[in-house]
C-alpha positions in Angstrom: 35.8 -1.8 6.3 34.2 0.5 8.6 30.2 -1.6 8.7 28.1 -2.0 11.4 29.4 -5.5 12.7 32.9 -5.4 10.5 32.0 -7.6 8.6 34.5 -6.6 5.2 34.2 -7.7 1.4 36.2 -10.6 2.2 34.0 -12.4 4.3 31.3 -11.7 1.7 33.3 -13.1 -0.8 34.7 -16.6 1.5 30.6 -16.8 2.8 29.6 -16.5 -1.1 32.5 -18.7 -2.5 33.6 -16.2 -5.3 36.0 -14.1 -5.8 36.5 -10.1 -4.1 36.3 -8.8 -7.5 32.6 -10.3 -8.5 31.5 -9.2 -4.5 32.2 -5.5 -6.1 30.5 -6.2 -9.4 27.6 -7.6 -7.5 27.7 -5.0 -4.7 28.3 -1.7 -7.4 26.4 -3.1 -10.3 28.9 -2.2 -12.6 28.9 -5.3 -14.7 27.0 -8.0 -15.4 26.9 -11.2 -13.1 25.1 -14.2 -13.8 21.8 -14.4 -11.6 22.8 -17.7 -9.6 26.4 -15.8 -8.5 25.0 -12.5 -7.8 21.8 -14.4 -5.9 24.7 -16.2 -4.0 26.6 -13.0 -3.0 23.1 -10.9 -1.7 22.4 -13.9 0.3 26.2 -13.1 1.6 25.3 -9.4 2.0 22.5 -10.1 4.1 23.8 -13.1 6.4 27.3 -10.9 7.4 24.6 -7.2 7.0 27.4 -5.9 4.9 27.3 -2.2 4.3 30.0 -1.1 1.4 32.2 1.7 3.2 30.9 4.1 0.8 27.2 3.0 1.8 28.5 3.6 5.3 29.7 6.5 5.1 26.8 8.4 3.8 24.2 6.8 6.2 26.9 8.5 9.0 26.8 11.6 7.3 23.2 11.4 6.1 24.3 13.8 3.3 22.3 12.7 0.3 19.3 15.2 1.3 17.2 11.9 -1.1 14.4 10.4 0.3 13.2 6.8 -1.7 10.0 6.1 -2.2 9.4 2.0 -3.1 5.9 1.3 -5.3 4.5 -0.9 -7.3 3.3 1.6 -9.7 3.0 5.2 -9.5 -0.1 5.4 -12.2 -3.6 5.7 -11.5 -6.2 7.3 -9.6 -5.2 6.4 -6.4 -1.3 6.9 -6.7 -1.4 10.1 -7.9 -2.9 12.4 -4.8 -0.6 10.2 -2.6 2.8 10.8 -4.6 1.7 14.8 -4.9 1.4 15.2 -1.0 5.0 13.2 -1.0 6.5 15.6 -3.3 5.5 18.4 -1.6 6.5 17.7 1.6 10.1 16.8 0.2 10.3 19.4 -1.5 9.5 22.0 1.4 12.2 20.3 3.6 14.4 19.9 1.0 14.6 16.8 0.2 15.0 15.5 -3.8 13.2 12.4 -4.3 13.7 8.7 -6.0 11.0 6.6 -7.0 11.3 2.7 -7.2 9.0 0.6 -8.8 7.9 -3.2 -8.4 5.5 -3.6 -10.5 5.9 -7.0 -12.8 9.2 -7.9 -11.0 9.2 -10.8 -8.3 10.3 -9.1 -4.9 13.2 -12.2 -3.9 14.6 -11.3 -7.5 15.1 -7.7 -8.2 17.8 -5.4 -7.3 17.4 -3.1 -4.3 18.3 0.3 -6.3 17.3 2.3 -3.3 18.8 2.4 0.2 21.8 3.4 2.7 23.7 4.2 -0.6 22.0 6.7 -2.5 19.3 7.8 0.0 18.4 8.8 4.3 15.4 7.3 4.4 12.7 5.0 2.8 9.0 5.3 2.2 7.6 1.9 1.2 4.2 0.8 0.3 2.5 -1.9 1.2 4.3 -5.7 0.1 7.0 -3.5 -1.8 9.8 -5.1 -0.4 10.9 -8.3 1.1 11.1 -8.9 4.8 15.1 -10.3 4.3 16.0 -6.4 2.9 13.4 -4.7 5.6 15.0 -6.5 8.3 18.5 -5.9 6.8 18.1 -1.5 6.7 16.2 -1.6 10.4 19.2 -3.3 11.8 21.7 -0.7 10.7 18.9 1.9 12.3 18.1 3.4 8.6 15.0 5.0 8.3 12.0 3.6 7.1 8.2 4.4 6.8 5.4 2.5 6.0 2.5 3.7 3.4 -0.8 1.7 4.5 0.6 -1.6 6.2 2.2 -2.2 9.9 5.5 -3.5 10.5 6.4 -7.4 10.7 6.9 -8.6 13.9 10.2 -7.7 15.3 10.5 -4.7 13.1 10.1 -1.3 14.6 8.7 0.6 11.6 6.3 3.2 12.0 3.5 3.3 9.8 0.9 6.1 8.2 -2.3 4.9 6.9 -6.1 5.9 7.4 -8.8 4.3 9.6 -10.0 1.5 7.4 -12.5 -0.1 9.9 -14.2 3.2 10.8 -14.6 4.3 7.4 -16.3 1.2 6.6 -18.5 0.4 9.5 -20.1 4.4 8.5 -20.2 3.3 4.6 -22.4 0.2 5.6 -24.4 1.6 8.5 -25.4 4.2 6.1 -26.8 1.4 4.0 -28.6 -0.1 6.7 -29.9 2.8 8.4 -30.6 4.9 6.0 -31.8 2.7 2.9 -33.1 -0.8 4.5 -30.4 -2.7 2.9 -29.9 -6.0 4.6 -28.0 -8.4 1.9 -24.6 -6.1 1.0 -21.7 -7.5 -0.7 -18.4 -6.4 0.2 -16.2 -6.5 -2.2 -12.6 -7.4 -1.1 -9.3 -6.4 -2.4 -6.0 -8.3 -2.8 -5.5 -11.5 -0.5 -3.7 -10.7 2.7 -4.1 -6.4 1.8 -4.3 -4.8 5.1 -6.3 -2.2 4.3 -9.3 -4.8 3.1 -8.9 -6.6 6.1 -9.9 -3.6 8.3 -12.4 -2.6 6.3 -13.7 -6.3 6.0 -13.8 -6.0 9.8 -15.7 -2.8 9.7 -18.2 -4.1 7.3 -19.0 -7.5 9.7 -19.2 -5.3 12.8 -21.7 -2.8 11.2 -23.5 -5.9 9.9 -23.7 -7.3 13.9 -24.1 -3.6 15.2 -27.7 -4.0 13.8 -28.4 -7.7 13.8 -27.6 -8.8 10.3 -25.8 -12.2 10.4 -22.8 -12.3 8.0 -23.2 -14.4 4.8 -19.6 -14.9 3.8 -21.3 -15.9 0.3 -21.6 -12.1 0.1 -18.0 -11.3 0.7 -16.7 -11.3 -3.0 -13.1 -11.0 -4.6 -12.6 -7.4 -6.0 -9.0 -7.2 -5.9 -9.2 -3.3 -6.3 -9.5 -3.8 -9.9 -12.4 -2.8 -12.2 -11.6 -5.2 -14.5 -12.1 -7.8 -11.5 -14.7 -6.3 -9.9 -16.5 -6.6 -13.2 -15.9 -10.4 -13.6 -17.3 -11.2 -9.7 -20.2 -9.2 -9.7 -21.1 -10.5 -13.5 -20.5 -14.2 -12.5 -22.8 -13.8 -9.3 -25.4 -12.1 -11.6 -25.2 -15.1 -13.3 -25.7 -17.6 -10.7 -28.6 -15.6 -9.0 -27.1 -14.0 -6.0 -29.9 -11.8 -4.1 -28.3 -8.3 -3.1 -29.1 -5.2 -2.3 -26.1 -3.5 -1.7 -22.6 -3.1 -2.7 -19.8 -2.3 -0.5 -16.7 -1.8 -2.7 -13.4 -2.3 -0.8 -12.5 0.3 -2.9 -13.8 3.3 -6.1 -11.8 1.4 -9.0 -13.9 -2.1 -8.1 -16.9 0.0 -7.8 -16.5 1.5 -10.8 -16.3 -2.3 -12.7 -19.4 -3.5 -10.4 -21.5 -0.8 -11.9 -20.3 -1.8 -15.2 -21.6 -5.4 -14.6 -24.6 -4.3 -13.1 -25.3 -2.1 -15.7 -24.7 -4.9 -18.3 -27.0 -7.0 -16.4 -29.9 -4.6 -16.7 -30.0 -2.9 -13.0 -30.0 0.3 -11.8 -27.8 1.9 -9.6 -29.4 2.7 -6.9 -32.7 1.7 -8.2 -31.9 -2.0 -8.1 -28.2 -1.9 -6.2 -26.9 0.6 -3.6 -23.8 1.8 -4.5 -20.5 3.0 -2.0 -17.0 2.8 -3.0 -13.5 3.7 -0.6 -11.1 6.3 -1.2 -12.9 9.0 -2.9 -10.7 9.0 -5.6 -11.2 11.5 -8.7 -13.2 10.3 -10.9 -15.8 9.0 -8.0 -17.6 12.1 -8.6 -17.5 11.8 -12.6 -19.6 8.6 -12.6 -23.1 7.8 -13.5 -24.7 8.3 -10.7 -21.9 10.0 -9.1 -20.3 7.7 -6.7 -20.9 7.7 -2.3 -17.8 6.5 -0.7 -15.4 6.6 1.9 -13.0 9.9 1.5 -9.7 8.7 2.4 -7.1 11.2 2.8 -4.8 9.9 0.4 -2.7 13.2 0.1 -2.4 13.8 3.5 -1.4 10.1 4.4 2.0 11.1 1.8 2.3 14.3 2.9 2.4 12.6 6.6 4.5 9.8 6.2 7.1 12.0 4.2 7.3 14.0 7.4 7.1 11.4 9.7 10.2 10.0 7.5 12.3 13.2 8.0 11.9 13.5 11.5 13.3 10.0 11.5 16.1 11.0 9.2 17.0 13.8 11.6 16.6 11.2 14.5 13.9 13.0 15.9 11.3 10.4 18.0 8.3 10.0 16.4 4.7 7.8 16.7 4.7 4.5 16.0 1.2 4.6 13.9 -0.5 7.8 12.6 -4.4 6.7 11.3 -5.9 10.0 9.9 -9.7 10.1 9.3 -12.1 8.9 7.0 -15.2 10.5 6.3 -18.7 9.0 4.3 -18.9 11.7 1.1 -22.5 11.4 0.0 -23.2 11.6 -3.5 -26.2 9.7 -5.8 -24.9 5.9 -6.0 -25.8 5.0 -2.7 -30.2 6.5 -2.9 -29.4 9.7 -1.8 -30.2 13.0 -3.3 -27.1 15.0 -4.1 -25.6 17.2 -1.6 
C-alpha cells in the first residue's frame, strides 16, 4: 500500500481484530457496519495513520481541484456573508466546493465525509472537528485552515479570523466615553468560544482603561443566541440587576436582549445602551437600528479560501491573518444616526 508510514489494510485489520473485508466496508462506506466494529476499525485508522492507496494517490496528485469546507450549519445571518466570500474565491481559482455539516451530530461519532479522498484542502470552523482527525490530516501534510479559532498545540494550522479584543475594547469605550455608562453587561457566547474570550478580554481592559472595576455579576451567558440572550437578560430583570449598558458578544444575542428589555418595559437607549458584534444584516433593520462591531465576515472567507489554496499549491503562507474591526454607529447605543 503506498501510505505515509506503510502501514497497509492488514495491519488495520490485525490492530482492529476484524477481518480485511469489513476494514474496506468501514474505510469505503459501501455497506453497513455495526457502530462498535466500525468505531474499532477508525480507532485502527488513526493509531497506524492509514491512508487507502486511492486516498493517497490523489493527495500526491492533488487532482480533485475540491476544497471542503466543515460547519456546523450553513444557515443564518452570520453564515451566509462568510460562505459567499468562500464561494467566490473558489470559484475564481477554480476550485468546486463541498460543504460538511455538524450540526446535531456528536464530533467522536460521525463519519469524516470530507478529506485526502475526495478533496486538497480543508476549511474548518471553529470545534468542527475532533483533535484525533485534525491531528491525523496535519501529519500526512494536508491542508487545512482555520475559520475564527487557532490551532491546538502541536498543530501547525494557520488560522483567519478578525480582531476580537480590539473590536470590543472600541464598542465599550464608546459606552464609557461617550455616554457615561459605568455598569455594562457583556453578554458572552458559547463556553470555551474563542472569539468571546477576546472580546471578553477587550471588554475588562476597556473597563480598567478608564477605572471601572469588573463585576463578573455583569458578565452574563448569551451563548450567541437570541433565544438565550432573551432568557439571561429577562431573568436578571427579574432579580433587579442595575445596568446601564449592554455589550452583546454578538448581533443575534442583542437582538433577544432587546426583546427582554422591551418586554420589561425599557427603552433602548433611553433606559439600556445598546452594541452588538458582527454587523450582521439585519443589525441595521432593528428598532432602533443596532451599533456594533462590523466584523468582516466576507472577507475572513474570502481570506482563508485563499490562504487555503496557496497551501494546496504548497505555497508558504502566514500563520494567523486578523483583519479589522470597526465600531458602526447607528441609534441603539444614544447616538443620533449617521
Amino acid at each position: 500500500m503506498e501510505t505515509n508510514n506503510s502501514a497497509t489494510i492488514e495491519d488495520v485489520a490485525r490492530l482492529a481484530g476484524v477481518s480485511i473485508a469489513t476494514v474496506s466496508r468501514v474505510v469505503n462506506g459501501k455497506s453497513p457496519v455495526v457502530p462498535e466494529t466500525a468505531q474499532r476499525v477508525l480507532d485502527a485508522v488513526r493509531a497506524l495513520n492509514y491512508v487507502p492507496r486511492a486516498a493517497a494517490r490523489i493527495l500526491a496528485s492533488k487532482h480533485t481541484n475540491t476544497l471542503g469546507l466543515i460547519v456546523p450549519e450553513i444557515s443564518g445571518e452570520f453564515f451566509a456573508p462568510m460562505l459567499r466570500g468562500i464561494e467566490a474565491a473558489a470559484g475564481e481559482a477554480g476550485f468546486d466546493l463541498l460543504i460538511h455539516t455538524t450540526s446535531y451530530k456528536s464530533l467522536e461519532t460521525h463519519r469524516h465525509t470530507l478529506g485526502e479522498h475526495n478533496t486538497d484542502g480543508l476549511l474548518v470552523f471553529i470545534d468542527s472537528m475532533e483533535l484525533a482527525e485534525l491531528t491525523r490530516l496535519n501529519s500526512i501534510g494536508f491542508p487545512i485552515v482555520f475559520l475564527h479559532q487557532t490551532a491546538p498545540a502541536g498543530l501547525n494550522i494557520p488560522v483567519v479570523t478578525v480582531e476580537n479584543k480590539k473590536g470590543a475594547m472600541l464598542a465599550v469605550e464608546h459606552l464609557i466615553e461617550v455616554h457615561h455608562c459605568r455598569r455594562i453587561v457583556y453578554l458572552s457566547g458559547p463556553e470555551g468560544n474563542e472569539d468571546s474570550g477576546w472580546r471578553e478580554r477587550g471588554y475588562r481592559l476597556a473597563l480598567e482603561k478608564h477605572g471601572i472595576p469588573f463585576d463578573p455579576a455583569l458578565v452574563l451567558f448569551g451563548n450567541f443566541l437570541s433565544k438565550q440572550a432573551e432568557r439571561t437578560i429577562s431573568a436578571v430583570l427579574q432579580a433587579s440587576l442595575e445596568f446601564d449598558a449592554i455589550f452583546s458578544g454578538d448581533d443575534l444575542a442583542a437582538v433577544g436582549a432587546m426583546s427582554a428589555l422591551r418586554e420589561a418595559g425599557l427603552r433602548v437607549p433611553e433606559d439600556v445602551k445598546m452594541i452588538g458584534f458582527d454587523d450582521i444584516p439585519l443589525a441595521r433593520h432593528l428598532t432602533p437600528p443596532l451599533t456594533t462591531i462590523h466584523a468582516p465576515t466576507e472577507e475572513v472567507g474570502r481570506m482563508a479560501t485563499n490562504l487555503l489554496i496557496r497551501l494546496v499549491r504548497r505555497e508558504t503562507v502566514e500563520s494567523e491573518i486578523l483583519l479589522p474591526t470597526e465600531l458602526t454607529i447607528r441609534q441603539s447605543c444614544g447616538c443620533r444616526a449617521l
